[in-house]
VORORO-455007 format. One record per residue: x, y, z of N, C-alpha, C, CB in turn; residue in one letter. Coordinates in steps of 0.1 Angstrom, whole numbers, plus 5000, padded with zeros to 4 digits. Glycine has a CB too. Example, Ala and Ser with C-alpha at 12.3 -4.5 7.8 and 13.67 -1.06 7.14 Angstrom:
REM VORORO-455007
513249435078512349555078513249675078511349555090A/512849785071513749895071512950005079514149945057S/
REM end
This chain:
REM VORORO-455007
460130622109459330502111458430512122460230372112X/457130502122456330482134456030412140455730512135X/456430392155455930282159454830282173457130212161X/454230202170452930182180453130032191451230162167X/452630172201453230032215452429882210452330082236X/451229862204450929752204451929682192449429742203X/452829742179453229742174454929592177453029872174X/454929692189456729692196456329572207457529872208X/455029542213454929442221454229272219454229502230X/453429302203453529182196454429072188452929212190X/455629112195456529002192456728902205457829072187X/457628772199458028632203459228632214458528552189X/459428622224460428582230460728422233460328662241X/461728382225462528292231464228302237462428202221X/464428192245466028132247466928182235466027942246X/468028232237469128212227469828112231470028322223X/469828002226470227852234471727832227469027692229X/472027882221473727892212474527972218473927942196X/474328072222474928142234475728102245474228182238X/476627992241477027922256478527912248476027732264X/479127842260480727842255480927732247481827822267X/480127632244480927522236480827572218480127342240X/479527672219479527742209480527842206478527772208X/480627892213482328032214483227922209483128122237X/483727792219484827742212484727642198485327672223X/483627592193483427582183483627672171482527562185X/483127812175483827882165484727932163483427952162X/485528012174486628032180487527972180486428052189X/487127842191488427792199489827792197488327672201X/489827762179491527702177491927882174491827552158X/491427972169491928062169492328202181491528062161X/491228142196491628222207492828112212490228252219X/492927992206494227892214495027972211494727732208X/495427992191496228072192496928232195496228042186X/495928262200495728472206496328412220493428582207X/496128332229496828292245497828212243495728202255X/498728172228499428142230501128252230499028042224X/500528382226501328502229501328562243500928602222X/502128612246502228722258501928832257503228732262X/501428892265500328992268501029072281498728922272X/500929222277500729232287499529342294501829242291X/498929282304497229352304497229442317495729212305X/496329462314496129642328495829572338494529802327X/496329642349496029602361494729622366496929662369X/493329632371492729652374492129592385492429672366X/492929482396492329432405492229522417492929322407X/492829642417492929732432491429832430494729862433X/490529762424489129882421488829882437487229822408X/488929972447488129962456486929952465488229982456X/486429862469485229792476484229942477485729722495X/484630042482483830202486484730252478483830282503X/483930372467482630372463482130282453482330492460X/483130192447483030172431481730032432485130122422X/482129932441480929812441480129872451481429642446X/479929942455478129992458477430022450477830092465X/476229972449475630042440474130072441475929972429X/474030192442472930242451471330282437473830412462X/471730272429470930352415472130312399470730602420X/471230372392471830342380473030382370471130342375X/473130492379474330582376475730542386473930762381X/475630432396476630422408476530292397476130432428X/475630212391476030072384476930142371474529952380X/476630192365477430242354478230292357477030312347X/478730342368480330382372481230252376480330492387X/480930162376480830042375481629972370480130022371X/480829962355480929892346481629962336479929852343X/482330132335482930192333484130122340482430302334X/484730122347485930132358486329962353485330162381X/485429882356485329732356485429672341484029692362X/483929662338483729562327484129642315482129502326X/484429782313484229822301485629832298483429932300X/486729822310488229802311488629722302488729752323X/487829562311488629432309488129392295488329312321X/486929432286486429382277487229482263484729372279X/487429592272488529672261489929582257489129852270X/490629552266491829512267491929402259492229492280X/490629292261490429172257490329162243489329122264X/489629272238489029282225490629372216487129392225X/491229452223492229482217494029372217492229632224X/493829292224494829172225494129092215495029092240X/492729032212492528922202491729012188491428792210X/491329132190491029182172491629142160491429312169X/493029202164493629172151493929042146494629232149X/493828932157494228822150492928722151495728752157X/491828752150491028722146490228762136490628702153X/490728912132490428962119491328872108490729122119X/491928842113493328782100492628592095495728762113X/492028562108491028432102490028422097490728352107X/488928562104487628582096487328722087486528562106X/487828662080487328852070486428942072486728852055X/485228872079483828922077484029052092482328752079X/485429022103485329082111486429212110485328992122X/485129342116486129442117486429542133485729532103X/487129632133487529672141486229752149488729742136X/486229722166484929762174485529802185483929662178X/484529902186485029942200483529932209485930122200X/483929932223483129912233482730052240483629822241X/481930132235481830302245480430352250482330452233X/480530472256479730502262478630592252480330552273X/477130602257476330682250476630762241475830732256X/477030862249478030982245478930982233478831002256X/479330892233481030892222480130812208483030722231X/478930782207478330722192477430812188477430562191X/477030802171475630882173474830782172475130992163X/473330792167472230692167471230772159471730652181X/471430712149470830712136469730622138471730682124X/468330722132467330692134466230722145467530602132X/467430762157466430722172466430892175467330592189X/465030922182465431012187465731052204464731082182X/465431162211467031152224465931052236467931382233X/464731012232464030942243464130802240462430992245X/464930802230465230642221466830622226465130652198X/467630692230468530642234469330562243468730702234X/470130442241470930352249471830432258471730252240X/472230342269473330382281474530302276473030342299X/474930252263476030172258475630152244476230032266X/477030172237477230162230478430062219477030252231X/478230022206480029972199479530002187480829762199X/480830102183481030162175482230122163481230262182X/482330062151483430082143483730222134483429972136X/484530252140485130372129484930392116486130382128X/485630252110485330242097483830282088485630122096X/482930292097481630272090481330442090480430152098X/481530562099481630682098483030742106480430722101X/483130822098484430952104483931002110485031062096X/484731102122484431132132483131042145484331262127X/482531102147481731062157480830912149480731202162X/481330782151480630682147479130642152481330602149X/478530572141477230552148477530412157475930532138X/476330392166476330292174476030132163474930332186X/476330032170475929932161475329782171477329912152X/475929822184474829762198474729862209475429612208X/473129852210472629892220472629862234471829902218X/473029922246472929842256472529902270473929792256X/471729852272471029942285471129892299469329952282X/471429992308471329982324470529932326471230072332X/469929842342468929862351469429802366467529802345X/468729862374468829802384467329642385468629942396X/468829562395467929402396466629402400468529292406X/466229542411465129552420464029592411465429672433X/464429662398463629732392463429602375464429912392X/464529522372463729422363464929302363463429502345X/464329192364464929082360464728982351465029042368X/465528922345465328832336464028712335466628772336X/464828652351463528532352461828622352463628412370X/461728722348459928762349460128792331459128962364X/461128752324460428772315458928622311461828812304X/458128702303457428522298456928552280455528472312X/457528382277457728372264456028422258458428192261X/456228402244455028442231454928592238453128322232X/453428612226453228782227452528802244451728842212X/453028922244451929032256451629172251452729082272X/451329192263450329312263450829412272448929272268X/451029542268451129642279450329662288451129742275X/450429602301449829672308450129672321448829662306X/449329722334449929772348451129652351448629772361X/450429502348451029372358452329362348449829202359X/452029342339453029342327454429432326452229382314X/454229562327454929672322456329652325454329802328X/456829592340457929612343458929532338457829612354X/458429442337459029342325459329352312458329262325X/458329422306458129432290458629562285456529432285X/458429662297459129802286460629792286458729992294X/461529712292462829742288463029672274463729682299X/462129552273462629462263461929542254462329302263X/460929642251460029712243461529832238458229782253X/462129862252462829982242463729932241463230132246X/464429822245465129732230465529692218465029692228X/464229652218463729622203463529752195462329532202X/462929852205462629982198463830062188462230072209X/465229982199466530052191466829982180467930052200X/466329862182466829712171466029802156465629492177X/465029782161464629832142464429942139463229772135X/464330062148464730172142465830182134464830242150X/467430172141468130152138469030052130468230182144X/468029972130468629812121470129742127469029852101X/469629712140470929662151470429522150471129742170X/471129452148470829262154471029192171472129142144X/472129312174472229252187472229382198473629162187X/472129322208472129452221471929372237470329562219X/472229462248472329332255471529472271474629232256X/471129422279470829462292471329392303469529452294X/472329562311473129462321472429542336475129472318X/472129462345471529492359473029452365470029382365X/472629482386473929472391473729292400474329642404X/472529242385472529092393473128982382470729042398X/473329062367473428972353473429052342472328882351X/474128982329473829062318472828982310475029102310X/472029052303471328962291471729022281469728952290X/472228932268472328902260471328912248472828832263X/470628982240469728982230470328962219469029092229X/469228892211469228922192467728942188469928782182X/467728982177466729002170466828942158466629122170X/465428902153465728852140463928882132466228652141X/463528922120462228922115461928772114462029022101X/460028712119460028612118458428642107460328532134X/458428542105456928552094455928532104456628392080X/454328572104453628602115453128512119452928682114X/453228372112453028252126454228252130452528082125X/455228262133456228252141457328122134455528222155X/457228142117457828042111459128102106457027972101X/460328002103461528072101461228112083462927952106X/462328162081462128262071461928102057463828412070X/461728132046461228052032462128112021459528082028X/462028052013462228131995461328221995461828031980X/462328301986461428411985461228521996460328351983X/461628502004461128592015463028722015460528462036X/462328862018463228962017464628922030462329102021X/465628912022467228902029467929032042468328912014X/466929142039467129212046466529322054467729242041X/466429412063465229492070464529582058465829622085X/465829612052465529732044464029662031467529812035X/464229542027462829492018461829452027463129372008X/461829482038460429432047459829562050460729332064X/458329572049457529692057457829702069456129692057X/458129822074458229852087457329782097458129992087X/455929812093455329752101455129572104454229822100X/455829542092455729382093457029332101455829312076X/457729372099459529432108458829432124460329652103X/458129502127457629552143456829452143456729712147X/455829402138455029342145455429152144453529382140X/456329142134456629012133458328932142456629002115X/458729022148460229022153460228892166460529202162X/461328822164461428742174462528792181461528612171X/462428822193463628812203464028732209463528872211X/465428722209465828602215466728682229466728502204X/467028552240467828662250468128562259467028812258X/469728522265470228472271470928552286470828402262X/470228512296470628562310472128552318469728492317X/473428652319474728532324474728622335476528502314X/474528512346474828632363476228652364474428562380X/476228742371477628802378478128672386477328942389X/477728582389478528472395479128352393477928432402X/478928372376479128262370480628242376478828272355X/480828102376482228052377483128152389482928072361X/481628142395482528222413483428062420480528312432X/483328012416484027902423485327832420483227802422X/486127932426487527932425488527792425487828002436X/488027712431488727532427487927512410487827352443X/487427572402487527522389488927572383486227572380X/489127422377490427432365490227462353491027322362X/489127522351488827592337487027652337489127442322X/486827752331485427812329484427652327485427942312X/483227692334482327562330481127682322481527452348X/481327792323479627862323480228002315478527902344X/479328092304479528172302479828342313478828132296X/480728372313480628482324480328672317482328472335X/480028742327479428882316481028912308478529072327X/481828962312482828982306482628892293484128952313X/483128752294483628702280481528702276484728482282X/480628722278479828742270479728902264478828702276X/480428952268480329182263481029132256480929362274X/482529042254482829072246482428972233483829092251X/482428862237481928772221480528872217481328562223X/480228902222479128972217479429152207478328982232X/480629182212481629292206482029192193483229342217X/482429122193482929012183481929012177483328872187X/480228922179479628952166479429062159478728912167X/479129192164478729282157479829322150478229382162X/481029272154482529352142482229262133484629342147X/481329132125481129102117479829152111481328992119X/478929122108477429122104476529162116477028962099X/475929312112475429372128474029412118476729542138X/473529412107472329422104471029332109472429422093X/470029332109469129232109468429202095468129262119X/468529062092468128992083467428932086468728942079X/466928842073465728742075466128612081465028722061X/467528532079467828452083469128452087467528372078X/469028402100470628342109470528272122471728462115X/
REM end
C-alpha cells in the first residue's frame, strides 16, 4: 500500500470520551466483581529499585521500565481475569502483552515498526503477528496536550506533535490494527482508529463494513483518530477508598481486553 505524508496527515483527531471507568464497569463490572471474588495469588513486584530502574534518562532506560513494571503487572492481571471473561464474552480470545521482538508485522516494513506489541497465538503458529501497536517516547520530546484537533500539515512548527501520531496511524492501516496506544515517562495515550466518510460523517447504508472494501487511499485520507491521555498519577492519592480516574496499568490492560475481541478496523463502532 502506498502511502503519502500528505496522505497519513489529512485525518481528524478527536477525544475518545468512553474511555473512562464507568464505561470499563459498565461493561465489565459484574464480571471483574466476579474474577476479585477468587483468590489470587500475584507476583511480587513492589521491591523494583529507585536506581537504575525509575530513572529514566532516554527511551531505552523508559522501556526497561515498563518491561520490569507495567508489562509485569498487566501480564499477571490479564492472566488472573482471561479466562473468566472469555467464558462471558465469546467474541474474546487469548492475548498476550510483548515486546517488538516476540510478534511479526505484517504489512510494515522495519522503518514501520512498533516498540510494543499483543499478540494472540491462535491467529498464527509460531511467531504471531502483532495486533496493537505501541510506541515509546520521551515527555520532553512529545506530549499529549500539543496535540490539536481537525486536519494538519507537516511541517517545521507542527512536526513534533504529528509524526508520532502519523506513524501510528501508519501501523493502523497498513496493518489493519483498530487500536494502539503511546506511552511517555509522563502518561499513556490510548488510540483508536476508525474510517470516517470525507466530511467527517459517521459511516451510512451502504457504506463498506470493513478496511479490506475501502480503497486504500480513501482508508488514509478519510481516518479519524481518536486518543485518550491517562498520566502516571492518576489516583496517586492514597486516602481514596476506591479508583476515581483511569490509571496506565488498568488502561494497557482493558485495552489488551479489547483487541482479544474485534482488533480489525471497520466502518462502524
Amino acid at each position: 500500500m502506498a502511502v503519502s505524508m500528505r496522505s497519513l496527515l489529512d485525518y481528524l483527531r478527536r477525544a475518545w470520551e468512553d474511555f473512562e471507568l464507568d464505561s470499563l464497569g459498565s461493561i465489565y463490572g459484574g464480571a471483574l466483581r466476579e474474577v476479585l471474588q477468587h483468590q489470587f495469588v500475584l507476583r511480587d513486584i513492589s521491591g523494583i529499585p529507585q536506581y537504575p530502574f525509575c530513572e529514566i534518562h532516554n527511551e531505552d532506560s523508559l522501556e526497561s521500565l515498563l518491561a520490569k513494571w507495567n508489562h509485569c503487572v498487566v501480564s499477571d492481571a490479564l492472566s488472573k481475569s482471561q479466562d473468566h471473561l472469555s467464558g462471558r464474552f465469546s467474541t474474546l480470545n487469548e492475548v498476550y502483552m510483548v515486546r517488538a521482538g516476540q510478534a511479526q508485522y505484517p504489512g510494515l516494513d522495519a522503518s514501520y515498526r512498533p516498540d510494543w506489541g499483543a499478540v494472540q497465538p491462535s491467529i498464527r503458529p509460531g511467531k504471531p503477528s502483532t495486533i496493537l501497536p505501541g510506541d515509546t517516547k520521551l515527555s520532553e520530546k512529545w506530549r499529549s496536550d500539543k496535540i490539536k484537533r481537525g486536519p494538519a500539515k507537516m511541517t517545521f512548527m507542527e512536526g513534533e506533535w504529528l509524526r508520532p501520531l502519523a506513524q501510528i496511524y501508519t501501523y493502523y492501516i497498513k496493518a489493519n490494527m483498530r487500536y494502539g496506544n503511546i506511552t511517555t515517562d509522563k502518561e499513556l495515550v490510548v488510540t483508536r482508529v476508525k474510517p470516517m466518510l470525507p466530511n467527517g460523517s459517521q459511516a451510512i447504508r451502504g457504506m463498506p463494513t470493513s478496511l479490506d472494501d475501502i480503497p486504500a487511499d480513501r482508508a488514509l485520507e478519510s481516518g479519524m483518530l481518536e486518543y485518550k491521555p491517562i498520566p502516571w498519577n492518576s489516583n496517586d492519592d492514597t486516602q481514596l477508598s476506591e479508583p476515581k480516574a483511569m490509571t496506565v496499568n488498568l488502561g494497557l490492560w482493558w485495552l489488551l481486553i479489547m483487541v482479544a475481541g474485534i482488533h480489525s478496523i471497520e466502518n462502524a463502532y
